[in-house]
C-alpha positions as CSV (number, residue, x, y, z in Angstrom):
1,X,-42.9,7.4,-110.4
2,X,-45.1,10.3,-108.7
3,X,-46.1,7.7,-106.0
4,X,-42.3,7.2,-104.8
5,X,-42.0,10.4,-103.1
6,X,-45.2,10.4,-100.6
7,X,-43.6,7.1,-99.7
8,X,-40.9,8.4,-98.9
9,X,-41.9,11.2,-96.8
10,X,-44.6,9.0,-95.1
11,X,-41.8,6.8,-93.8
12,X,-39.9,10.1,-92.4
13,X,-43.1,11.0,-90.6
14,X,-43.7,7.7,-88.9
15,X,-42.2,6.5,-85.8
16,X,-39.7,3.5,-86.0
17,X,-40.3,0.5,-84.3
18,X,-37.2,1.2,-82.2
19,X,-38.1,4.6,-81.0
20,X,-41.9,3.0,-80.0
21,X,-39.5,0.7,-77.6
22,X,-37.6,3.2,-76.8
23,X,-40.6,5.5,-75.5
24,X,-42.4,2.7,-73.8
25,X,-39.4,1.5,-72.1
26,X,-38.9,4.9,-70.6
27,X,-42.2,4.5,-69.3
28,X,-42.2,1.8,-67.1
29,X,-41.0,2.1,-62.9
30,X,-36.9,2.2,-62.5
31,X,-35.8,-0.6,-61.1
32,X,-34.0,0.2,-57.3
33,X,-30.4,-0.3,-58.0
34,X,-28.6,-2.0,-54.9
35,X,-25.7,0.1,-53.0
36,X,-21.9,-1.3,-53.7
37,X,-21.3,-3.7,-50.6
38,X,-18.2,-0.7,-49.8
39,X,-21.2,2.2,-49.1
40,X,-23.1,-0.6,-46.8
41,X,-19.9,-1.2,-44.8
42,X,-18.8,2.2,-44.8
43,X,-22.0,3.4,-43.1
44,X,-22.1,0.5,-40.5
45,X,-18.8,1.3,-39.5
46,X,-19.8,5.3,-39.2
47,X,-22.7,4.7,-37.0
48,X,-20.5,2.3,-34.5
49,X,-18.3,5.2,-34.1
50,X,-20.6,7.4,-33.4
51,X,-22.0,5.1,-31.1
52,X,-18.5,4.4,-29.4
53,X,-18.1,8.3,-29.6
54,X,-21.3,9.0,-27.7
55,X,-20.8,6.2,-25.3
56,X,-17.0,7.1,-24.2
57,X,-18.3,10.7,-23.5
58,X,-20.9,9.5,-21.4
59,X,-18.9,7.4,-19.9
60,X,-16.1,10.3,-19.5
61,X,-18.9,12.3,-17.5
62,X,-19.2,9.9,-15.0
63,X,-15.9,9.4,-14.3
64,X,-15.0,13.1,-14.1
65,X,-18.2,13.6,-11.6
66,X,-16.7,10.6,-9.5
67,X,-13.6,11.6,-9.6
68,X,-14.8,14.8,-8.0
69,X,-16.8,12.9,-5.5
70,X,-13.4,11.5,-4.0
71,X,-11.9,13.5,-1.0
72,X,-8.7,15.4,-2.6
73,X,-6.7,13.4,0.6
74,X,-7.2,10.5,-1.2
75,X,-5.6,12.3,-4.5
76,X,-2.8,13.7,-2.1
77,X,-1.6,10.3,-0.8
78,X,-2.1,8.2,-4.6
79,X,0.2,11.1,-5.7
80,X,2.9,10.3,-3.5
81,X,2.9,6.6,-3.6
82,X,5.3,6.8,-6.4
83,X,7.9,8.7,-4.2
84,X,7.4,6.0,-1.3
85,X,8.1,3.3,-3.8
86,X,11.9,5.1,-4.4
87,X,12.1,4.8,-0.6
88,X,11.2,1.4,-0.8
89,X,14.7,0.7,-2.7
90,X,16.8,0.6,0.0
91,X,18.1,-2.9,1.9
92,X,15.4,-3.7,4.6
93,X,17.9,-4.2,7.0
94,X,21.7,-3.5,7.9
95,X,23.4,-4.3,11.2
96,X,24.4,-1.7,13.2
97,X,27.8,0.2,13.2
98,X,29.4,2.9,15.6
99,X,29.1,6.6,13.7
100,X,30.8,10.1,15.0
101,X,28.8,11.6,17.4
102,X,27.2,15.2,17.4
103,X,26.7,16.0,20.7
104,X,22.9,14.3,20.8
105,X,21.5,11.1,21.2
106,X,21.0,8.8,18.5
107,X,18.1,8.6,16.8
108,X,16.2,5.0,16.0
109,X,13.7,5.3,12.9
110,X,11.1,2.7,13.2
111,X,9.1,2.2,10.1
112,X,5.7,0.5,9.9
113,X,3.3,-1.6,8.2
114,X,4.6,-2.7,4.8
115,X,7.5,-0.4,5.2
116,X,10.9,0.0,5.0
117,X,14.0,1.1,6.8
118,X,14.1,3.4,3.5
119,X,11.2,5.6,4.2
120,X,13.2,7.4,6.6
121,X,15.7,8.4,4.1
122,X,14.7,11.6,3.0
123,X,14.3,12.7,7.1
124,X,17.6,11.5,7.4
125,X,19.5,13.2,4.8
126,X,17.8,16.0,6.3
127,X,19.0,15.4,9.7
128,X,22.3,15.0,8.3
129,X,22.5,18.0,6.7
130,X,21.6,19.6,9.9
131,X,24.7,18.2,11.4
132,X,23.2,14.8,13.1
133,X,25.0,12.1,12.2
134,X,24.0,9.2,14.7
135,X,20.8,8.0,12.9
136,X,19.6,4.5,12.4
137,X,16.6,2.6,10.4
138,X,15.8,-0.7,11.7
139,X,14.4,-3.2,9.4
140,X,11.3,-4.9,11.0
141,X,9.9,-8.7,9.1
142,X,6.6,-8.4,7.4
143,X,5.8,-11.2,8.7
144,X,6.1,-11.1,12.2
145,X,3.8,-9.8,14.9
146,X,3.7,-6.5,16.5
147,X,4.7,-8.7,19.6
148,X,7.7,-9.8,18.2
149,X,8.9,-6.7,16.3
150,X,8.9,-5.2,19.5
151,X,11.5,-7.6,20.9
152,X,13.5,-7.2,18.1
153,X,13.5,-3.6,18.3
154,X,14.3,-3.7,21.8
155,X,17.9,-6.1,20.9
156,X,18.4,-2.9,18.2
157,X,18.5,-0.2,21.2
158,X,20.7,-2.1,23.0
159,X,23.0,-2.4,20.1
160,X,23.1,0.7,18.4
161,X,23.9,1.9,22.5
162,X,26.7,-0.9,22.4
163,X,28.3,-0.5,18.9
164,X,28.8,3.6,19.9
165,X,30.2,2.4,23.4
166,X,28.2,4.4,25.3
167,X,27.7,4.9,28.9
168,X,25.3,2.9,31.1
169,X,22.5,5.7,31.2
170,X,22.8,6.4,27.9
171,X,19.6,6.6,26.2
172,X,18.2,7.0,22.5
173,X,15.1,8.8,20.9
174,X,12.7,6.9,18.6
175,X,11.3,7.7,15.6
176,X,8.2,5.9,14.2
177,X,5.5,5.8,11.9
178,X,2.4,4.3,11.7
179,X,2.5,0.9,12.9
180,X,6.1,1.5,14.3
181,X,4.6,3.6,17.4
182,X,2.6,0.4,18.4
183,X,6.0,-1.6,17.9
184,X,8.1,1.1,20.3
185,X,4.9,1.2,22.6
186,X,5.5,-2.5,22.7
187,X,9.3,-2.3,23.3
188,X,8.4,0.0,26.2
189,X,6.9,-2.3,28.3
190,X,10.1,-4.0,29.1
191,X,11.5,-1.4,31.9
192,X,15.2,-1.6,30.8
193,X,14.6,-0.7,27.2
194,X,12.1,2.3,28.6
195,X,15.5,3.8,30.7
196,X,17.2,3.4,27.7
197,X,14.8,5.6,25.6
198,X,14.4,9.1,26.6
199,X,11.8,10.2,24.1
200,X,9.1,8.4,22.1
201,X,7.9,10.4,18.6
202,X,5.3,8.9,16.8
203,X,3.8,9.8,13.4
204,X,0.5,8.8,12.9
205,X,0.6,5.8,14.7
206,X,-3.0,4.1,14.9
207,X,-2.4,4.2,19.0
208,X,-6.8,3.3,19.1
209,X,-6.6,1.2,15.9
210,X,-7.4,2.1,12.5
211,X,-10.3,1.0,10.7
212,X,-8.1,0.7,7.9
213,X,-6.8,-2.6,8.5
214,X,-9.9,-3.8,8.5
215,X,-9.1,-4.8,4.3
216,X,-6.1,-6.9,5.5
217,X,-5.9,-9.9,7.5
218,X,-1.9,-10.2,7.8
219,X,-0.8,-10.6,12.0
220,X,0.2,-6.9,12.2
221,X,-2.7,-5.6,10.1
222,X,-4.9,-7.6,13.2
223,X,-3.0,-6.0,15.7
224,X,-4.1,-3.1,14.3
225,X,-7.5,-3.3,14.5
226,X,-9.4,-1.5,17.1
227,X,-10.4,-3.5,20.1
228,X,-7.9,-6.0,19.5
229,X,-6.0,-8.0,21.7
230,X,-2.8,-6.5,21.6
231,X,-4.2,-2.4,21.9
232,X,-6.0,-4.5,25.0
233,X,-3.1,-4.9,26.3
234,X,-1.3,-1.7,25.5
235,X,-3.8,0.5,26.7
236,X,-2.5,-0.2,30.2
237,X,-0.5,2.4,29.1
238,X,-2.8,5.2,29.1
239,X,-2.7,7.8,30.8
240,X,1.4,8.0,29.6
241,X,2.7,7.8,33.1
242,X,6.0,6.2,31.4
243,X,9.5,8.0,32.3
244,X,10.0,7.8,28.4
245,X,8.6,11.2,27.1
246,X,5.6,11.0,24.4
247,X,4.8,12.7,21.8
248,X,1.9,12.4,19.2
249,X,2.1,13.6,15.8
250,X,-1.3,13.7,14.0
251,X,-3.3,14.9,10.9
252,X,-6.7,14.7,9.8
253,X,-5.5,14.9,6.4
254,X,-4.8,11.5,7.3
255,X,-7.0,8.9,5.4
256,X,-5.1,5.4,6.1
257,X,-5.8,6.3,10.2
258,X,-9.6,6.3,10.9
259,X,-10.2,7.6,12.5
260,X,-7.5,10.1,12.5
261,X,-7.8,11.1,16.2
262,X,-6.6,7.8,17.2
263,X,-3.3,9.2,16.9
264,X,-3.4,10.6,19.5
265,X,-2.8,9.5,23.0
266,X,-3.8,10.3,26.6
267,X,-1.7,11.9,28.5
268,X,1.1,12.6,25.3
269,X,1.9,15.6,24.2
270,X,-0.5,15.3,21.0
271,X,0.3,18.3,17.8
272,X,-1.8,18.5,14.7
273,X,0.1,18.6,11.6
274,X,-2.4,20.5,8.9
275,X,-2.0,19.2,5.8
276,X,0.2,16.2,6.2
277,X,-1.3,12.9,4.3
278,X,0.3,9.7,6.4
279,X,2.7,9.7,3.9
280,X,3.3,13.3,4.1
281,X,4.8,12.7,7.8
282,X,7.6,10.9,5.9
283,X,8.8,13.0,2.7
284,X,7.4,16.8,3.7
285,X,10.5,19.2,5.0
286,X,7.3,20.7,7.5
287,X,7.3,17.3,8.7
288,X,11.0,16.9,9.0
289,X,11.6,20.7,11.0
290,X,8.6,20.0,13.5
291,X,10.6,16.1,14.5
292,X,13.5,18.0,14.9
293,X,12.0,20.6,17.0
294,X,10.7,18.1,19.2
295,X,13.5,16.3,19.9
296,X,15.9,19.1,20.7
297,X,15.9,19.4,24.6
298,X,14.1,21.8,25.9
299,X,16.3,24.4,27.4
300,X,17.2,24.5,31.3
301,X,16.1,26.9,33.5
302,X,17.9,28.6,36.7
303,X,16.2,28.1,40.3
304,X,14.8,31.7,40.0
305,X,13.3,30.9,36.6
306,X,12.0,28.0,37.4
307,X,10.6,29.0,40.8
308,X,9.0,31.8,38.9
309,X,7.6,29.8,36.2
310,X,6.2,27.0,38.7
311,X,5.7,23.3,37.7
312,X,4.2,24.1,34.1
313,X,2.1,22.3,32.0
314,X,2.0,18.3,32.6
315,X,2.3,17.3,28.5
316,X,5.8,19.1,28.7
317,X,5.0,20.2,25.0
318,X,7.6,22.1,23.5
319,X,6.7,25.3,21.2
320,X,5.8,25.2,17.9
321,X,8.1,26.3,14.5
């Protein structure tokens, strides 16, 4: 009986077998426990975006330091190619028909490469509002040469003359741009059509080629180019010695005519628009005023004015707005 208790509290002061394993278990090295499969995939898809995210800004810096490279011309005319493509809208071509008359001559608009009778339209409703009401846009086939347009827009004088039954020596002013001065230039050299037109405006008309049309290989886009057959031929013309009075609208603004001198023309009466992209000659009210200008008559003197005044200048160039 007095031996029971020692057992007893022996037995409280051992270790059990299950707290041994217990203490050795906590012992040995922690095994690595593996990521859930979502963590993995969570973290790839963080580093790609951060990759993508450091990418697109690099790429962003180079396009905002090319973008600043390009001539803000360039910007000026991509900004108004959406405007040109309302202008576009219109028929590309319409017969003739006999309008009221206001006391002027009528006025042919000649459009150019790729063009429309429709680019003139805002000039026009701007005429119009300034009381001219004889204006016509002849329609010229993308297609055909410059050769060719030139013929047809010679027919177009002589009906637009007809349909308004006007007098013998009645005569017309033309309007072009671009490629349309070439196509007039053309018309010119037939010397009935050059009585019938009294004065020549071209806007940024590649009269020495453009370099331009280098990128296109269509028949006009070749006529265009410098040194080529048909500005061969045309440059006969130079100095202007034609009764038909010239005159040579130009801008260095101008990035589709390279260069942009070859606007000009010997012996024209050649004026600098600042600013003006070659679409700018079409849809800007400066534009618009400084056409008008130029085709108003220049006002007659008496004898004892002009005796005074003597023979002036040979380009005839009438004052600027």
């Amino acid at each position: 009986m007095s031996d029971t208790p020692k057992q007893e509290r022996k037995s409280e002061t051992e270790p059990s077998v299950w707290s041994r394993a217990q203490e050795q278990a906590r012992l040995l090295p922690t095994p690595p426990v593996a990521p859930p499969a979502k963590s993995v995939a969570a973290e790839a898809c963080a580093q790609a975006g951060r990759g993508l995210a450091s990418a697109a800004r690099a790429a962003g810096r180079s396009i905002a330091s090319a973008c600043r490279s390009v001539d803000p011309d360039v910007y000026r005319h991509v900004a108004q190619l959406p405007l040109m493509g309302l202008t576009m809208l219109s028929s590309r071509w319409m017969p003739a028909r006999a309008l009221p008359p206001d006391g002027q001559r009528p006025v042919v608009f000649v459009h150019g490469l790729g063009g429309s009778r429709g680019n003139f339209l805002p000039m026009q409703t701007w005429f119009r509002l300034q009381g001219r009401s004889r204006l016509y846009g002849v329609g010229l086939d993308s297609g055909a040469s410059i050769e060719l347009l030139g013929e047809r827009l010679r027919a177009f004088v002589s009906e637009v003359l007809a349909i308004n039954d006007l007098p013998t020596d009645a005569q017309v002013d033309l309007v072009t741009h671009s490629m349309g001065g070439l196509v007039a230039r053309f018309a010119l050299e037939d010397p009935e059509t050059e009585q019938r037109v009294a004065c020549l405006l071209t806007l940024g008309a590649p009269h020495a080629g453009s370099h331009a049309a280098r990128y296109l290989a269509t028949a006009q886009a070749l006529g265009i180019r410098p040194n080529s057959p048909l500005l061969e031929r045309l440059s006969g013309q130079a100095p202007w010695r034609l009764r038909t009075r010239l005159v040579c609208f130009w801008s260095r603004a101008d990035v589709l005519i390279l260069p942009a001198e070859s606007a000009q023309f010997e012996g024209a009466e050649n004026r600098e628009l600042e600013g003006l992209t070659h679409y700018g000659y079409l849809l800007r009210p400066t534009s618009w005023r400084q056409v008008a200008d130029a085709l108003r008559p220049a006002p007659r003197l008496g004898l004892s004015e002009s005796l005074l005044s003597g023979p002036g200048p040979s380009s005839g160039a009438l004052p600027s707005v």
